[in-house]
C-alpha positions as protocol buffer text, in pm:
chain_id: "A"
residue {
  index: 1
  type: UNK
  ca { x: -4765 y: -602 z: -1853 }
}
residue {
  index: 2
  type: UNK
  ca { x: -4578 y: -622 z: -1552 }
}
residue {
  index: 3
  type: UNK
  ca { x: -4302 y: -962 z: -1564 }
}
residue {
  index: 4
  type: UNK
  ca { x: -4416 y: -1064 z: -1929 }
}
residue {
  index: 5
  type: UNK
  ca { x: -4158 y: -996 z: -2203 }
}
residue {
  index: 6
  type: UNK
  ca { x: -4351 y: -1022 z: -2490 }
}
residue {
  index: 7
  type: UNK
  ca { x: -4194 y: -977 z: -2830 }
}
residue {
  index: 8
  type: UNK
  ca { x: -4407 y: -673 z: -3017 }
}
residue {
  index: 9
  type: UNK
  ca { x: -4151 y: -608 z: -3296 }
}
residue {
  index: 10
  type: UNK
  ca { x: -4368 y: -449 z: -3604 }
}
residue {
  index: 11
  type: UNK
  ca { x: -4290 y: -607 z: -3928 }
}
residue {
  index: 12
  type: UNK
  ca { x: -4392 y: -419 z: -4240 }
}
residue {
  index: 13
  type: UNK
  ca { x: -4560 y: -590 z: -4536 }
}
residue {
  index: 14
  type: UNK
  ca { x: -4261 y: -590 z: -4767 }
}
residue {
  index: 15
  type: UNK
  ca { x: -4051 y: -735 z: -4419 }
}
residue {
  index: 16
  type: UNK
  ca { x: -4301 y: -973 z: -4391 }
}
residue {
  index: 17
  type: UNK
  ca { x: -4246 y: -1098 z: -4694 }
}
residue {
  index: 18
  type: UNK
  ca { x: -3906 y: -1116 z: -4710 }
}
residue {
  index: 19
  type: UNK
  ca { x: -3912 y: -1322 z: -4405 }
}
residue {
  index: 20
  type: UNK
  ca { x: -4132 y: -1602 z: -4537 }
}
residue {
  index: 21
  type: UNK
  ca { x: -3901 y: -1556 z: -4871 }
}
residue {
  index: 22
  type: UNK
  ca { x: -3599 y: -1655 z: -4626 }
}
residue {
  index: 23
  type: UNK
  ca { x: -3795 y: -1956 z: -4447 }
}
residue {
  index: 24
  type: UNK
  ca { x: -3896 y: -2116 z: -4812 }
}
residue {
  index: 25
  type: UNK
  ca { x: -3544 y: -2053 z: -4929 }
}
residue {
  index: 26
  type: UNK
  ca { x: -3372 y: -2230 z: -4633 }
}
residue {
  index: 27
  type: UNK
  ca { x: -3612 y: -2496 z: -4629 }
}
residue {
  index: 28
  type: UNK
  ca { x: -3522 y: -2558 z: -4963 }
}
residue {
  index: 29
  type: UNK
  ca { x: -3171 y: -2582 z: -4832 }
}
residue {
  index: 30
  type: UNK
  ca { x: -3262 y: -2826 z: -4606 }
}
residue {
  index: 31
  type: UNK
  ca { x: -3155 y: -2639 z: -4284 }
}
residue {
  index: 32
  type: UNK
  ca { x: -3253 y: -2777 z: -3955 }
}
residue {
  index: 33
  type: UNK
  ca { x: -3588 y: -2733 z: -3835 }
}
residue {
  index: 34
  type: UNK
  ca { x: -3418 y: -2508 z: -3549 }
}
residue {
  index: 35
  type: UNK
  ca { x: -3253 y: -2269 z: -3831 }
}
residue {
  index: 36
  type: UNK
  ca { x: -3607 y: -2225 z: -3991 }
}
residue {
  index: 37
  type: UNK
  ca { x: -3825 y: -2169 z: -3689 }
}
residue {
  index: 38
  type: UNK
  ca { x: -3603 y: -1935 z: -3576 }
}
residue {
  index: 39
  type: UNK
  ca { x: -3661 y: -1776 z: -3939 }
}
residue {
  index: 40
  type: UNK
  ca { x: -4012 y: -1779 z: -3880 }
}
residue {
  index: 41
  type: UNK
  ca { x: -4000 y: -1651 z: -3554 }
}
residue {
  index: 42
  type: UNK
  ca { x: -3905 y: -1281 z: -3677 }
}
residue {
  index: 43
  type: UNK
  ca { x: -4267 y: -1278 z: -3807 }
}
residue {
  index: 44
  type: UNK
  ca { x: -4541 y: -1184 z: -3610 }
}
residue {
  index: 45
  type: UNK
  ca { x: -4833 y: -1419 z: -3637 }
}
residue {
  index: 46
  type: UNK
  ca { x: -5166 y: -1328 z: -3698 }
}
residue {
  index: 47
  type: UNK
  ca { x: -5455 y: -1185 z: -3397 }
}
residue {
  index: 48
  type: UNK
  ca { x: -5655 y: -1455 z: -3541 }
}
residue {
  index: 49
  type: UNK
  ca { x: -5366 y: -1762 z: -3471 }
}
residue {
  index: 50
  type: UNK
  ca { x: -5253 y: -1564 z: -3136 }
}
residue {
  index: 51
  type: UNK
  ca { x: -5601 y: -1544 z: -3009 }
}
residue {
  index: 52
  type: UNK
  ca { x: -5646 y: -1899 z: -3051 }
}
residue {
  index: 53
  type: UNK
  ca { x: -5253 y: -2011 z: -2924 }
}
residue {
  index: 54
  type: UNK
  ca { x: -5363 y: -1811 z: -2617 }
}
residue {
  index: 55
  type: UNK
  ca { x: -5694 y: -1997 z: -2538 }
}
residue {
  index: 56
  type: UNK
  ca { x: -5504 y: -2319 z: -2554 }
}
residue {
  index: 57
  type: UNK
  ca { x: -5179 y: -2252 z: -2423 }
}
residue {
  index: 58
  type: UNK
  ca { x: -5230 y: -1918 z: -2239 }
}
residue {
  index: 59
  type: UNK
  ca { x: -5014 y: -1639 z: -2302 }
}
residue {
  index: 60
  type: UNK
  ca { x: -4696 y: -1723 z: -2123 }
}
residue {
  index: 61
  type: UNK
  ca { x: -4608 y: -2028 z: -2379 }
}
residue {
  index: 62
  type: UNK
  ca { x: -4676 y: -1763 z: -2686 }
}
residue {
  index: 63
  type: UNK
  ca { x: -4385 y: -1573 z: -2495 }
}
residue {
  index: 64
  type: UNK
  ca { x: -4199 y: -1863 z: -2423 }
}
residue {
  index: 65
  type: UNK
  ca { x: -4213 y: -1961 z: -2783 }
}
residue {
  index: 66
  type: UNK
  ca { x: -4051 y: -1643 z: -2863 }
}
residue {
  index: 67
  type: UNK
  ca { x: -4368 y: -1583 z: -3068 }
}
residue {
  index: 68
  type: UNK
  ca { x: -4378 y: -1259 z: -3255 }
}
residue {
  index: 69
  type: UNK
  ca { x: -4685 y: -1082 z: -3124 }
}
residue {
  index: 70
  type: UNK
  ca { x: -4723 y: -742 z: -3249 }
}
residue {
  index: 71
  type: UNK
  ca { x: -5019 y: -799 z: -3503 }
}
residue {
  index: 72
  type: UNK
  ca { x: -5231 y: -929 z: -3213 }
}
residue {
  index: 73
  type: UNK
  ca { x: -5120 y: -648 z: -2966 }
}
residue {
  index: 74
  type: UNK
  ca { x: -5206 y: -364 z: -3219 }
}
residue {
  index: 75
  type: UNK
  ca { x: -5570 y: -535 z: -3270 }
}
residue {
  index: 76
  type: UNK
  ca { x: -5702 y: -618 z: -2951 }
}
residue {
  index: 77
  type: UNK
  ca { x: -5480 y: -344 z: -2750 }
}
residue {
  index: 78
  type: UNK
  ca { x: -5175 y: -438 z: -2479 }
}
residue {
  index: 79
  type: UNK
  ca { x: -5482 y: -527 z: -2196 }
}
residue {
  index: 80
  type: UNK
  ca { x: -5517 y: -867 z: -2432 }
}
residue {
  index: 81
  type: UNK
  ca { x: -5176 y: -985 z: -2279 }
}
residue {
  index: 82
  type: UNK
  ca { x: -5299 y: -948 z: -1934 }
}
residue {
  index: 83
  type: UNK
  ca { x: -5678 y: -1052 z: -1977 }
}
């Protein structure tokens, strides 16, 4: 992984949840879209949705993004951020 900072912090379920809880409430607010992507960028996305990002984009812009990866990295192992 040498240079890449990716961002590999686990969530739980019940985390998870509260984190999506937070986005709907502050959308509801009416916060700026800033405010509530940075919401959603506590939780990690899915292998599926990172896989997929990283075809497109490659994995530098999912770090760039400040894209939760953690999910991804405990299903296809740490060699998927390199490969």
């Amino acid at each position: 992984m040498s240079g890449l900072k990716p961002i590999l912090t686990k969530v739980s379920d019940e985390e998870y949840k509260a984190i999506m809880d937070e986005a709907s409430e502050a959308l509801e607010k009416g916060v700026d879209e800033e405010t509530y992507f940075n919401i959603l960028r506590r939780a990690p996305i899915s292998p599926e949705q990172a896989d997929l990002l990283k075809k497109f984009g490659g994995i530098q812009d999912l770090i760039d993004a400040g894209l939760n990866l953690s999910r991804a990295v405990e299903a296809y192992g740490e060699k998927w951020l390199t490969e």
